[in-house]
matplotlib code that plots the C-alpha trace (Angstrom):
import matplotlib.pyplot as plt

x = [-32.6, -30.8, -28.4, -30.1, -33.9, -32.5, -31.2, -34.5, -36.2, -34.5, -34.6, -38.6, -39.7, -37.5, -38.6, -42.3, -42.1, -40.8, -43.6, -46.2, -45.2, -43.4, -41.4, -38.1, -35.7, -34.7, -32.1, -29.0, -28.9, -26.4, -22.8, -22.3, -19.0, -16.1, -17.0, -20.6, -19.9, -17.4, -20.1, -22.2, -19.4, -17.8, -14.0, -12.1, -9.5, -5.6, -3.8, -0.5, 1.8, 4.6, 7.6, 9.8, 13.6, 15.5, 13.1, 12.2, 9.2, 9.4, 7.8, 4.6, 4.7, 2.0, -0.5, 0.3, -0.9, -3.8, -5.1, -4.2, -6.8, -9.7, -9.4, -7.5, -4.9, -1.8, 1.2, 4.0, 6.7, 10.4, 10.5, 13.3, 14.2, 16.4, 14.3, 10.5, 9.8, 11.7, 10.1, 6.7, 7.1, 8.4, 5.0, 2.9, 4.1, 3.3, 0.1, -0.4, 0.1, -2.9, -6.6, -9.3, -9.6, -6.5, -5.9, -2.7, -0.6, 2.2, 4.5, 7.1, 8.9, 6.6, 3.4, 4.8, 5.2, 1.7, 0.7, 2.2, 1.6, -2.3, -2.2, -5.1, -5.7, -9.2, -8.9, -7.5, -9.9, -8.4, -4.8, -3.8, -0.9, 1.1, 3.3, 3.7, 4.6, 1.8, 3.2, 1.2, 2.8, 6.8, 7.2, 9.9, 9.9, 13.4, 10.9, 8.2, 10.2, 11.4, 8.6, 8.1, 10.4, 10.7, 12.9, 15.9, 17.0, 19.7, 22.0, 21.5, 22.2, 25.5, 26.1, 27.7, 28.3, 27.0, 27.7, 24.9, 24.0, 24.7, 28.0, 29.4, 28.2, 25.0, 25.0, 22.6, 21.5, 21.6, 20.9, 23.7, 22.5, 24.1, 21.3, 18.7, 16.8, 15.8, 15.4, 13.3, 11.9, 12.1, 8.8, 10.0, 12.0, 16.2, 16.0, 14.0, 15.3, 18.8, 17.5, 15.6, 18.8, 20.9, 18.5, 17.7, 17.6, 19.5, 17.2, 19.1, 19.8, 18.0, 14.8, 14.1, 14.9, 13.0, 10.1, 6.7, 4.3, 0.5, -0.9, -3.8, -4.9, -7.0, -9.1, -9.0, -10.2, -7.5, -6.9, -3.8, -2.6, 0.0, 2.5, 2.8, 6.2, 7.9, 11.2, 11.8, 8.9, 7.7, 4.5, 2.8, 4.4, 2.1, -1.2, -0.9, -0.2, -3.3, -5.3, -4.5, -5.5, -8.8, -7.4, -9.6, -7.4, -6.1, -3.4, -1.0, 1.7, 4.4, 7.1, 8.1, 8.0, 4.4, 3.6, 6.4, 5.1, 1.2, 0.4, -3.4, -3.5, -2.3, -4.8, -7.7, -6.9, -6.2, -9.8, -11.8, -10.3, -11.4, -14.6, -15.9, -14.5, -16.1]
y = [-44.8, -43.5, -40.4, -37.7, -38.8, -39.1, -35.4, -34.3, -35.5, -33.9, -30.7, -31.1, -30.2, -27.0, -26.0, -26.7, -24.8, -21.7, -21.9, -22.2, -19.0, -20.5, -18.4, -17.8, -19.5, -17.3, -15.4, -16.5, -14.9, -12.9, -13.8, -13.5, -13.5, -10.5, -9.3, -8.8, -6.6, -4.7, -3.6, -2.2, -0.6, 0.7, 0.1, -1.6, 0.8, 0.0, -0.2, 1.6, 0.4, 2.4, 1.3, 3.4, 3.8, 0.4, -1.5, -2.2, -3.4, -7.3, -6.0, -5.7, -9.5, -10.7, -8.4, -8.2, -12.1, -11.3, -8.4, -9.9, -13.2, -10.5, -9.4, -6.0, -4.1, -3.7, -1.6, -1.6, 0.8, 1.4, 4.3, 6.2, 7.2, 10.7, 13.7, 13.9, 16.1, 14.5, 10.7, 12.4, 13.7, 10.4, 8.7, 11.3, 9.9, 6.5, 7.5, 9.2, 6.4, 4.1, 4.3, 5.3, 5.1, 4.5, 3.9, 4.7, 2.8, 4.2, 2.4, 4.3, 7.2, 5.9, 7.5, 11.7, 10.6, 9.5, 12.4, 14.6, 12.7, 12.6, 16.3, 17.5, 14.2, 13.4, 9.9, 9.1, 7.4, 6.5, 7.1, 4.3, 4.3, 1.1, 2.0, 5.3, 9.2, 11.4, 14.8, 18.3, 21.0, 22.6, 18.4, 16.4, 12.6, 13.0, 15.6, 13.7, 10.3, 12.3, 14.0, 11.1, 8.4, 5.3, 5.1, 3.4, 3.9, 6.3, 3.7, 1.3, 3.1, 3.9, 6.9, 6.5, 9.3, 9.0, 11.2, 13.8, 14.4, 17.6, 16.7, 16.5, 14.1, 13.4, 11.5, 8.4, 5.7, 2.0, -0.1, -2.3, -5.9, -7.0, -4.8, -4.8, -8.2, -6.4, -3.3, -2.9, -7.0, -8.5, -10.4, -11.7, -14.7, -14.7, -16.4, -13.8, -10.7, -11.5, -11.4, -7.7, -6.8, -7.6, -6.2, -2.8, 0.4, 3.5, 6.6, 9.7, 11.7, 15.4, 13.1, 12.5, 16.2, 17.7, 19.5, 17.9, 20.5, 20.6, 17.2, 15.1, 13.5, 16.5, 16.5, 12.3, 9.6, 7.9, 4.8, 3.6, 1.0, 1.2, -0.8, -1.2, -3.0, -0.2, 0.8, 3.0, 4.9, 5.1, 3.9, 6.9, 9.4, 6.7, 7.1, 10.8, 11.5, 9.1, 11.0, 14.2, 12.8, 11.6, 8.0, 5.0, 3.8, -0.1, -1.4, -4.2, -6.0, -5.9, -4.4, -1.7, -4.3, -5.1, -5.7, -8.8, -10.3, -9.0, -9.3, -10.7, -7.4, -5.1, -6.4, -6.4, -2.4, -1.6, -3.6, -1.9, 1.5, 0.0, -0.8, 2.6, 4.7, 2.3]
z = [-38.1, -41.3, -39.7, -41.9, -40.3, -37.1, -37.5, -38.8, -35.9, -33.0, -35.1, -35.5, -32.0, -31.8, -35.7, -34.3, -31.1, -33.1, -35.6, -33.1, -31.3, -28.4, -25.7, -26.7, -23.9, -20.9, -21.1, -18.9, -15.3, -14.8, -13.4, -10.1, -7.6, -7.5, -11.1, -11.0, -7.3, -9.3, -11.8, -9.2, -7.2, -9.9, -11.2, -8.3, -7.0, -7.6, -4.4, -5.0, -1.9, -1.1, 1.5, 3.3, 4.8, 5.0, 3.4, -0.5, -2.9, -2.1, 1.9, 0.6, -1.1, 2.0, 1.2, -2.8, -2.9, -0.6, -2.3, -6.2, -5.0, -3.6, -6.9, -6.8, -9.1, -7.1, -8.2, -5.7, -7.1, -5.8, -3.5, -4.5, -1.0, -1.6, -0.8, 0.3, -2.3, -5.5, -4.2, -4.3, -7.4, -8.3, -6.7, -9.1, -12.2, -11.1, -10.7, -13.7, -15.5, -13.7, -15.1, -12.5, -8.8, -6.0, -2.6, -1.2, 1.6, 2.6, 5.0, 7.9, 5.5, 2.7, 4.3, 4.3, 0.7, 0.0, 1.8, -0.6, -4.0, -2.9, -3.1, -5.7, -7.3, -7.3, -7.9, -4.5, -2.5, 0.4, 2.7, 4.7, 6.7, 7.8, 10.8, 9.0, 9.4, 8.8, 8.7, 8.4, 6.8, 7.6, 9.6, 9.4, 9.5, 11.6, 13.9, 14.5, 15.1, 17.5, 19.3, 21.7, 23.3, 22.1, 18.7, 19.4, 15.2, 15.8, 17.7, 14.9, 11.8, 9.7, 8.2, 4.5, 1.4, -1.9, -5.2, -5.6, -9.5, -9.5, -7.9, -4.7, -2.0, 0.1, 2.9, 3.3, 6.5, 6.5, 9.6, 10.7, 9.5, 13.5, 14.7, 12.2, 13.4, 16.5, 15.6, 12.4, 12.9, 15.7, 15.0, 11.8, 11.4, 11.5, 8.1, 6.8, 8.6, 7.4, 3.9, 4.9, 6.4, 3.2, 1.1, 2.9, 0.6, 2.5, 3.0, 2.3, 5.5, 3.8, 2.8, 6.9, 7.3, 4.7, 5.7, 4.4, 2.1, 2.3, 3.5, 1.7, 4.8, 5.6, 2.8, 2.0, 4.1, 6.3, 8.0, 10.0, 11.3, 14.7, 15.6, 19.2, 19.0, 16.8, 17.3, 14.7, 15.3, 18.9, 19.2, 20.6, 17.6, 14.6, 17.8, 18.0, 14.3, 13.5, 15.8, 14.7, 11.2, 12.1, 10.8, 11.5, 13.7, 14.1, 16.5, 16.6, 18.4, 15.8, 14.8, 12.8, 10.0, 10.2, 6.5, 6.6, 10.1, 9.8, 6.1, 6.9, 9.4, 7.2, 3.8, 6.4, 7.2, 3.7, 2.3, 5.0, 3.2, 0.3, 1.3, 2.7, 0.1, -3.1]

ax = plt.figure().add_subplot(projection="3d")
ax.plot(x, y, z, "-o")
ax.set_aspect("equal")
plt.show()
């Protein structure tokens, strides 16, 4: 058939159908998976993750790959790690730059500064604490780590100065890398706890000591997640702090670096936040 008739003929039946008053075709159906459950939830919240003392960013790698394939924004900024109230203030302009809903996690030091940064922001859905201090008003972290027995931290760290801005010299803690395997991870590899050793960031001394200011836990949801292998927080200090908080409360054998040796544990807690609060 010459190419022109042959083009003419398939186009015949459509031309026909339309002339005739045939139904127009159905319209696609719409898409389902992650996206189309988004649309009906809403926005999907960005999880902001926050470490703590002696640790940095790169602890929350785990759960940042879990949480980027369920689909989630993640931010995971660099706690500054000098005073509780100059690293919230810190945390508040990282949120203030991210569009619609969050959930905060907060990991050992990292959760009196989620606490804090939560304060009055409406678009915090959730608090979820990872092995974490959850202080109320005029609290200390170095307080409350010490409220009950168990922290073996205070034989393992070194005391060293840095300059102050203003001038003058603060005074910061680093574990000793001989130590830090078994204290802060025992359940983590040597391999990999020699890196987290090498890589630690120090915790000024007057950010443990500071005293905490209103907490956000009493008006937000909260979940937490214990530790029951912690050494740098005894155990019972994250259960009765959780308690007090009215946290949904989960509890596993690990150490104080959960988020390294749990990952799967940890995005499980933080997506049933998630969950509930959507």
């Amino acid at each position: 058939m010459h190419p022109k008739r042959r083009t003419l003929a398939l186009a015949l039946p459509a031309t026909l159908a339309a002339l005739m008053g045939a139904a127009p075709a159905a319209p696609a159906a719409p898409a389902s998976g992650p996206a189309a459950g988004a649309d009906r939830h809403g926005p999907k919240p960005t999880i902001v993750l926050v470490h703590g003392a002696f640790a940095d960013a790169s602890s929350w790698s785990g759960t940042i790959r879990r949480l980027q394939r369920a689909g989630y924004p993640v931010l995971a900024p660099a706690n500054p790690l000098r005073g509780l109230a100059a690293d919230t203030a810190y945390l508040r302009g990282v949120l203030a730059a991210v569009e619609g809903p969050v959930v905060l996690v907060g990991h050992s030091y990292g959760g009196a500064v989620i606490s804090g940064a939560a304060l009055g922001d409406s678009r915090v859905r959730a608090l979820v604490y990872i092995a974490a201090f959850t202080p109320d008003k005029g609290e200390s972290a170095a307080e409350l780590a010490a409220k009950f027995p168990g922290s073996t931290l205070g034989d393992a760290v070194n005391p060293r100065s840095y300059p102050l801005p203003g001038g003058g010299t603060g005074t910061e803690l680093v574990i000793d890398q001989a130590t830090f395997h078994r204290q802060f991870a025992a359940d983590v590899c040597t391999a990999d706890a020699a890196v987290m050793a090498a890589t630690q960031r120090p915790v000024a001394t007057a950010a443990l000591e500071e005293k905490a200011g209103e907490a956000a836990w009493k008006t937000i949801l909260s979940w937490a997640l214990i530790a029951t292998a912690d050494k740098n927080i005894p155990p019972a200090a994250e259960r009765w702090m959780a308690r007090r908080a009215g946290s949904h409360i989960t509890e596993v054998d690990a150490s104080h670096a959960v988020a390294v040796s749990r990952p799967a544990v940890v995005t499980d807690v933080i997506l049933d936040a998630v969950r509930a609060t959507r």
